[in-house]
Steps between C-alpha positions, in 0.01 A plus 500: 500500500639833413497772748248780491542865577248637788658849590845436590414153641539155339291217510786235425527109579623314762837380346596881517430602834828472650638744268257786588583760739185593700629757772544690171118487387391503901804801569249716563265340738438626848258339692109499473295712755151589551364806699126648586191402315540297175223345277530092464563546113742761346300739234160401606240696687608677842269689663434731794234474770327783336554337146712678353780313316872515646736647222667200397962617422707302320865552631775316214848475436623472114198512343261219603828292504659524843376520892213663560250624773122534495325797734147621546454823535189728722537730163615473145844567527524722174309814563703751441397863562771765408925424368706731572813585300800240567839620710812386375661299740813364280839404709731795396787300362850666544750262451385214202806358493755434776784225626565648843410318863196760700430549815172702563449623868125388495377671830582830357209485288284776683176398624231635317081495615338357198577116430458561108748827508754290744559257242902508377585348255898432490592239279316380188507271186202393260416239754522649804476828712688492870357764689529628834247708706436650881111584523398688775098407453247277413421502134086526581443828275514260206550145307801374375477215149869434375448409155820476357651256774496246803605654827706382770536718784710405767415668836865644648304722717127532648184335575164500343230339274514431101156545422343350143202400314615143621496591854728639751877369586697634831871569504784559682909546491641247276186402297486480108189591374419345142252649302405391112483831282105590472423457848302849656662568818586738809788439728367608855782597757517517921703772473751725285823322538497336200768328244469290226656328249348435190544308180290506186485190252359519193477130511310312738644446863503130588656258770845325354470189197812376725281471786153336361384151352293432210174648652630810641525361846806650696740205587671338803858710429293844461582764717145589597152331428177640408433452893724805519337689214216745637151544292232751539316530754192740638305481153306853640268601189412856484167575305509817411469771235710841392724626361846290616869609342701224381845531340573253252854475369598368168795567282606704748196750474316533812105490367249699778240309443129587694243159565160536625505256747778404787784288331508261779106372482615124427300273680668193418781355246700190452784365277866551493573867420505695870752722680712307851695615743803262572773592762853474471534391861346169391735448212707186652861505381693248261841455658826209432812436593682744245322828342169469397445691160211732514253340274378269857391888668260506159183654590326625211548424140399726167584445171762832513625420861530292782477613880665345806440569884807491683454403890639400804647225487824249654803513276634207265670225725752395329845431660684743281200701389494884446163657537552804292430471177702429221562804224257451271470644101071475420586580167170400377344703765445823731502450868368746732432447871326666758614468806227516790637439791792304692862489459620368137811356549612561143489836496630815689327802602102336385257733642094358516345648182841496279459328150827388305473433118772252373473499130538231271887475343666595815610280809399602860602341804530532857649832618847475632569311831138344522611151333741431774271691825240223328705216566368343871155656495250304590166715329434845387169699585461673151187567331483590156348480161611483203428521107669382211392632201553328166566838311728774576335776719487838474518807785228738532531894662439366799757215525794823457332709735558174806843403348831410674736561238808359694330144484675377140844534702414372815692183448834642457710420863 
């Protein structure tokens, strides 16, 4: 029997199973969840107690092609009363091509009230955006819909709630907060100390191939399991009608957009797109007798980058070992890392908030006299993330502005 073509799935015999790779066509997959009030058949009748039929959304990925959530809605969710002319909100690019090792001093990025207007973007490439940003207050004056990309946004500093059509999600220090590009949200804070770091993928965000069998299921040898990964909770629908702002962003245009009724009126969804919260205090560390390479602190994979959650953790065991890292040429790759908190024992002089860029074509290395202060350790307390990018990034106004320009020579003795 000859195979047959059903979107990019094959229907194939048995002799060739062995040969096909199915955490590529299941890469994607997160896991299914349910929330609120759902009819017993999808696209079928759902009514109110007064009658009235729920407004029936869906939610897809790649078409019709890829995962996909269903959610039912108080209101249509298309009625649109009054759009506003678009800001430009491109990264200002200043340096498009560069070969140098950066250090950006990331808590001197100046707080600033609005969430929206806080947003810094430092370094960029056509698949990402790495941005940094200190809001001082709650973002409840408006709607936020990222159109253009996935967002991860790692919480350095603060408390609060992520609040979205798909319900609410609470967070703290040292949470990642994943949320698929389309998703209507507000992020709600406790209070005005605020940091984050943020990374825009114009790919979706998933959980590491490395790290999941054929049906998506996170493995034994993973570093976390979906017990550790958060969903929404709190599924509060709000019924009502107005005139409510919501700021759509796509190709770097933010869209003010005005709906009739409140954005976040679903009363029930399921399915596999959704935003989670997961921390990086429950990331459980990979370690060996010798140096383990970074591809076991893998978090997150996209099809332009990878990124890895560095944590406490003992030191290789070894007899002879050396817990510094080796020098290291990525030439296929940029490596930046954020350092969070913690003393990295591979570096001088790390502050919390710093970023370092290593570029692709260049070594980097330990900084002089770590490699042998290393040797005898028994663990290190660093936290950190980090993200290697498959394409050579670029440094934005803002990145100069926080620069330590000494950095490139810091590992002359």
């Amino acid at each position: 029997m000859s195979s047959i073509d059903i979107f990019p799935i094959k229907i194939i015999e048995s002799s060739q199973l062995k040969s096909i790779n199915f955490s590529q066509i299941l890469a994607s997959i997160m896991h299914y969840y349910r929330l609120g009030l759902l009819p017993k058949k999808r696209h079928t009748q759902f009514r109110k107690e007064s009658g009235e039929l729920y407004s029936e959304q869906l939610f897809s990925t790649e078409g019709f092609s890829d995962n996909y959530s269903l959610l039912y809605h108080n209101q249509p969710p298309t009625q649109i009363i009054q759009i506003s002319d678009p800001l430009d909100v491109s990264p200002n690019v200043v340096i498009n091509k560069q070969l140098s090792h950066r250090s950006l001093k990331g808590f001197n990025i100046v707080p600033t009230a609005d969430y929206l207007e806080s947003r810094k973007p430092v370094l960029v490439n056509s698949d990402c955006k790495i941005i940094l940003a200190a809001p001082q207050q709650s973002s409840t004056q408006y709607f936020y819909k990222n159109a253009d990309a996935d967002e991860i946004i790692f919480i350095h500093e603060g408390t609060g709630t992520l609040k979205t059509m798909y319900g609410n999600l609470h967070f703290e220090y040292g949470d990642y907060l994943v949320i698929p590009r389309g998703t209507i949200y507000q992020l709600h804070f406790n209070d005005s100390h605020n940091r984050l770091f943020i990374v825009e993928s114009v790919s979706a965000v998933i959980t590491p191939k490395r790290y999941r069998n054929e049906f998506g299921q996170l493995m034994e040898h993973s570093p976390f399991c979906e017990r550790d990964i958060r969903k929404p909770e709190e599924l509060q629908p709000i019924d009502e009608k107005g005139d409510f702002l919501l700021y759509i962003k796509k190709q770097d245009q933010l869209y003010p957009y005005h709906y009739k009724s409140h954005p976040f009126d679903v009363v029930g969804w399921d399915g596999y797109v959704y935003p989670y919260a997961f921390s990086i205090h429950d990331f459980e560390p990979i370690t060996g007798r010798v140096h383990q390479p970074p591809p076991v602190h893998q978090t997150f994979q996209t099809r332009g980058f990878v990124v890895c959650s560095f944590v406490p953790r003992l030191y290789d065991y070894h007899p002879l070992a050396i817990p510094a890292p080796y020098n290291h040429s990525n030439i296929d790759s940029d490596e930046v890392l954020y350092y969070v908190d913690g003393d990295f024992m591979s570096r001088k002089s790390v502050e919390k908030g710093q970023i370092t860029l290593h570029p692709g074509g260049i070594p980097h290395g330990p900084h002089p006299g770590t490699v042998e202060k290393s040797i005898g350790a028994k663990e290190t307390q660093e936290l950190a993330v980090m993200v290697d990018t498959f394409r050579p990034l670029q440094l934005t106004d803002h990145a100069l502005l926080i620069e330590d320009t000494t950095y490139p020579y810091s590992w002359v003795h």
